[in-house]
C-alpha angles and dihedrals in degrees: 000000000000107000148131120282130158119258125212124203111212088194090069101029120106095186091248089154087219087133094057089063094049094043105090087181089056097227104144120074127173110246118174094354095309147100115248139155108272087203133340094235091065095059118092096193092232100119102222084144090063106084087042097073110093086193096050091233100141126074132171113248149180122247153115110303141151111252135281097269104194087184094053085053093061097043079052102056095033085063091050103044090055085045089050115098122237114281116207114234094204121127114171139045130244109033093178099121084213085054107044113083113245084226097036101141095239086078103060111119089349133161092242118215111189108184140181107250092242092056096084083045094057115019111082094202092043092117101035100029105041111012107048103106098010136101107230140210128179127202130158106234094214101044103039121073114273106211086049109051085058091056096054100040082047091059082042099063095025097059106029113058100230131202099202145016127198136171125209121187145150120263086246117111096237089049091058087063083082090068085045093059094042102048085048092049080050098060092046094050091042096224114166095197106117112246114236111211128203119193116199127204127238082243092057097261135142096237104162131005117181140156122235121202134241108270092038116160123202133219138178116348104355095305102133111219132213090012136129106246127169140167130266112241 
C-alpha cells in the first residue's frame, strides 16, 4: 500500500538518538551509529520524530509501505521494556532520616516515602513500584533513636508542604514502630494528608496497603485506633 512513513537521510544523521526519545512506537532504533526504521509497520507516519532531529535529517513521504500494526507496536515495546536493565528511581542523597535535613529543599511539595530499612532489601518493586516520584527516608525503627525521628518527621511535614505521605515497613512487631512515629509526627505537624500505609512480608511480599485518615491515633504495636482506615484498591 501507498501510505506515509517517516524517512530518515544517513547522509545528515549523527546518530543523537534524539528521535528515540520522541518516538512513542519505538520504531527507530541506532544501528551503526545511525537512526533507521526498525520496521515499517511501527511507524505510524505521524511525524512526531520529526522536530526532535537537531540535523534536520528526517521528513515525512510518501511510498510503498506495510501497514501501521498497532498490535505489532505493543508486542514491541513490551519486548523492550523486559530486555531492558533495572533503572533506580532514586533522586536525592542522602536518604538517612538522621542526615537529610528536615528543610533540604528536595523535599518541598514532595510526595514523601518513609521506609523501614529493611523495605528496599526485601521488597523486589521497591524502586519501580514505590519510589518513582517520591523523596525517601529510611530509619529502623529498633535501632535509631524514637523521640528523634518524630522530631524530625514533625519539622518534615510541618515546614514542606508536602503533597503525600506514605509509610513503608516489614510484618514484624519492632518494624511497625515506623507508622507509629509517622502518625505521631502527623498530629504534631498537624497535617491533615492521610497517611497510605504498605506492610511487607519477611518473604518479600506486598501482604496488606491502607490509608489512614488525618487525626489518626495509635495504640499497641503499630495498630492505629479510632481511626478511618480502608483498604487501597
Amino acid at each position: 500500500m501507498i501510505r506515509t512513513i517517516v524517512s530518515i537521510k544517513e547522509e545528515l544523521c549523527n546518530g543523537c538518538g534524539e528521535c528515540l526519545l520522541a518516538c512513542e512506537e519505538a520504531a527507530i532504533q541506532i544501528v551503526r551509529g545511525k537512526a533507521r526504521l526498525s520496521s515499517d509497520s511501527l511507524c505510524d507516519g505521524l511525524g512526531a520524530c520529526l522536530g526532535s532531529c537537531p540535523q534536520g535529517a528526517i521528513s515525512i513521504e510518501e511510498r510503498e509501505a506495510t501497514a501501521f500494526d498497532e498490535a505489532a507496536v505493543q508486542r514491541h515495546t513490551a519486548a523492550l521494556e523486559a530486555a531492558a536493565p533495572p533503572v533506580s528511581e532514586l533522586t536525592h542523597w542522602p536518604v538517612q532520616l538522621r542526615l537529610l535535613p528536615a528543610t533540604a529543599p528536595v523535599l518541598n511539595g514532595a510526595r514523601l516515602l518513609v521506609a523501614a530499612d529493611c523495605v528496599p532489601v526485601a521488597y523486589a518493586g521497591f524502586h519501580s513500584e514505590l519510589l518513582r516520584g517520591r523523596v525517601v527516608v529510611i530509619a529502623c525503627p529498633k535501632l535509631d533513636d524514637g523521640r528523634g525521628r518524630v522530631e524530625k518527621l514533625a519539622e518534615m511535614i510541618r515546614c514542606c508542604d508536602l503533597t503525600e505521605i506514605n509509610v513503608a515497613h516489614m510484618e514484624v512487631p519492632c518494624c511497625t514502630g515506623i507508622l507509629r512515629d509517622v502518625l505521631e509526627a502527623h498530629q504534631l505537624a498537624g497535617s491533615q494528608l492521610p497517611v497510605h500505609d504498605l506492610t511487607v512480608s519477611i518473604s518479600g511480599q506486598s501482604i496488606a496497603r491502607r490509608q489512614i485518615a488525618a487525626g489518626s491515633m495509635v495504640s499497641g504495636p503499630g495498630e492505629p485506633s479510632h481511626c478511618q482506615i480502608r483498604g487501597d484498591e
